[in-house]
TORVEX-17994 format. One record per residue (C-alpha): residue in three letters; y, z, x. Coordinates in Angstrom, 2 decimals, padded with zeros to 5 digits. Example, Ala and Ser with C-alpha at 12.3 -4.5 7.8 and 13.67 -1.06 7.14 Angstrom:
BEGIN
     r         y         z         x
   Ala   -004.50    007.80    012.30
   Ser   -001.06    007.14    013.67
***
This chain:
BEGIN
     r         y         z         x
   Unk   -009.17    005.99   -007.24
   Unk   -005.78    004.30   -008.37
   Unk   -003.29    004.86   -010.51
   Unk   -003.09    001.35   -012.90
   Unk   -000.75    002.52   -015.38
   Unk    001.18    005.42   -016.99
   Unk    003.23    006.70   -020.22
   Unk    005.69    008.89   -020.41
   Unk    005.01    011.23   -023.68
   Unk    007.71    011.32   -026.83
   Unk    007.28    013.59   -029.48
   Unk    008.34    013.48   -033.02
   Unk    007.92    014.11   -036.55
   Unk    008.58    010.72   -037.62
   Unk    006.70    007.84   -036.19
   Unk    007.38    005.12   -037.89
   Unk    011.16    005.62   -037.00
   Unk    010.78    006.57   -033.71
   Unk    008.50    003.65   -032.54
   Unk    011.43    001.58   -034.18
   Unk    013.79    002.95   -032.00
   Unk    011.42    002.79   -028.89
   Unk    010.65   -000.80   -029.88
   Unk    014.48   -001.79   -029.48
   Unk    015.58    000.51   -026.71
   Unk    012.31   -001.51   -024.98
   Unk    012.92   -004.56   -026.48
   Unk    009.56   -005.07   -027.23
   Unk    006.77   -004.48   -030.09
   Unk    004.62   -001.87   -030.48
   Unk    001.27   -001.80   -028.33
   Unk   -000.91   -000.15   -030.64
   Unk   -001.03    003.20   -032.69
   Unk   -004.60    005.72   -033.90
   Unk   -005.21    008.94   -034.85
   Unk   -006.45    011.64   -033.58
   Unk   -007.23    013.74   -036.31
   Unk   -009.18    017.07   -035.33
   Unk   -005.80    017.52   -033.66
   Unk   -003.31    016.46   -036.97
   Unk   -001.86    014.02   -034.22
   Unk   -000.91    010.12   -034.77
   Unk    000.21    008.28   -031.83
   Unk    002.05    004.76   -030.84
   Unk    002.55    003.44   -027.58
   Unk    006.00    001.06   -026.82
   Unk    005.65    000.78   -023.14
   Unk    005.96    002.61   -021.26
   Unk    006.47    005.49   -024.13
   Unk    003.32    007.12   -025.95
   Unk    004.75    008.55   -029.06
   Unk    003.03    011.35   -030.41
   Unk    003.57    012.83   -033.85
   Unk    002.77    015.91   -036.00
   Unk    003.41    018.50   -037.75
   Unk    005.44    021.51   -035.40
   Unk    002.15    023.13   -034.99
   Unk    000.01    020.47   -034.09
   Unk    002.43    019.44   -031.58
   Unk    003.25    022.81   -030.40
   Unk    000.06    022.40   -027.46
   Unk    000.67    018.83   -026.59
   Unk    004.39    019.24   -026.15
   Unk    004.06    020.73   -022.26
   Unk    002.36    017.15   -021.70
   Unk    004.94    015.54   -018.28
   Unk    003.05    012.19   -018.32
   Unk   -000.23    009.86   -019.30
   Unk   -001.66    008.25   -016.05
   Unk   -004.63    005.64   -016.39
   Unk   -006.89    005.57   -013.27
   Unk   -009.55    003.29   -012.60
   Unk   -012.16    005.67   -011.82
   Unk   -012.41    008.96   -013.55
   Unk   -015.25    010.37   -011.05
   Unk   -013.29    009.70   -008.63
   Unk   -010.18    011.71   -009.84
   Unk   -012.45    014.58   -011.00
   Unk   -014.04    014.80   -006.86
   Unk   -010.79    014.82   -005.72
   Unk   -009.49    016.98   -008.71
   Unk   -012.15    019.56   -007.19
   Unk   -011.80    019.59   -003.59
   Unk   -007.81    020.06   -004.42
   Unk   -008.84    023.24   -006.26
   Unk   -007.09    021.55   -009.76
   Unk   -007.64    023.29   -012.78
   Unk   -009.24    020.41   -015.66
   Unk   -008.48    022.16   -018.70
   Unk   -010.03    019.95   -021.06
   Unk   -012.48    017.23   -020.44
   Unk   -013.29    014.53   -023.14
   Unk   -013.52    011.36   -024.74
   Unk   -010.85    010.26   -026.19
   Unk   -009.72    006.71   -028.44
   Unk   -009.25    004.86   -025.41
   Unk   -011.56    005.78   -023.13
   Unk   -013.10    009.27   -021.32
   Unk   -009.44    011.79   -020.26
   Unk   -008.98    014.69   -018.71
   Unk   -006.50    017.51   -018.94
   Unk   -004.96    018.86   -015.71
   Unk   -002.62    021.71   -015.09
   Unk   -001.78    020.82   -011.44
   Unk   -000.26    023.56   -009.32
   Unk    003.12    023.01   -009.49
   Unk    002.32    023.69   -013.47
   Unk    002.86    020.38   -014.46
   Unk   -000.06    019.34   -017.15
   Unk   -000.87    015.65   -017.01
   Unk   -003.25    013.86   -018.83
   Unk   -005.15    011.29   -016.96
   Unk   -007.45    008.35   -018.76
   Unk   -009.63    005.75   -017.72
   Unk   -009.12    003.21   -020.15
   Unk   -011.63    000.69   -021.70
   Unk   -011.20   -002.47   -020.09
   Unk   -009.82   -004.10   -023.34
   Unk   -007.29   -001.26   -022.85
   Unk   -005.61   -001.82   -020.06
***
């Protein structure tokens, strides 16, 4: 399994002015925004920055989120997810491809995606 990419999570209550300000700080346009809305969340990614927005409570959960890591292979991560003893705590199929939620033991919680292909 490798790493091929990664975010690092922004959160906000205002997207359309904080992808503005990511998209000048990075000097570059926006990558591509969807919603996700079983959770009340819309989100942007400026790379390398997902921006994630809400209401407080919807973003109350996501806000202990340290990073967004794309790997190539998520069977892979998961075997060696298990033989580390890593706690998944959610596994699912997100916009972009199948993710998985893991508190790792230092208590960092790190989402990691395999992307589609068109994705990447």
């Amino acid at each position: 399994m490798k790493i091929i990419n990664h975010f690092i999570p922004v959160f906000t209550d205002h997207l359309e002015l904080t992808v503005t300000y990511y998209e000048s700080l990075a000097n570059r346009s926006m990558d591509r925004t969807w919603n996700i809305p079983e959770a009340g969340l819309s989100l942007a990614t400026v790379y390398p920055y997902v921006i994630v927005s809400g209401s407080p409570e919807a973003l109350e959960p996501a806000r202990s989120l340290r990073a967004v890591v794309y790997v190539d292979s998520m069977n892979e991560l998961k075997a060696e997810l298990k033989k580390q003893n890593t706690l998944i705590v959610r596994d699912q199929h997100g916009p972009i491809g199948p993710s998985v939620f893991v508190q790792h033991p230092d208590g960092s919680f790190i989402e990691y995606v395999e992307p589609a292909q068109a994705s990447v």
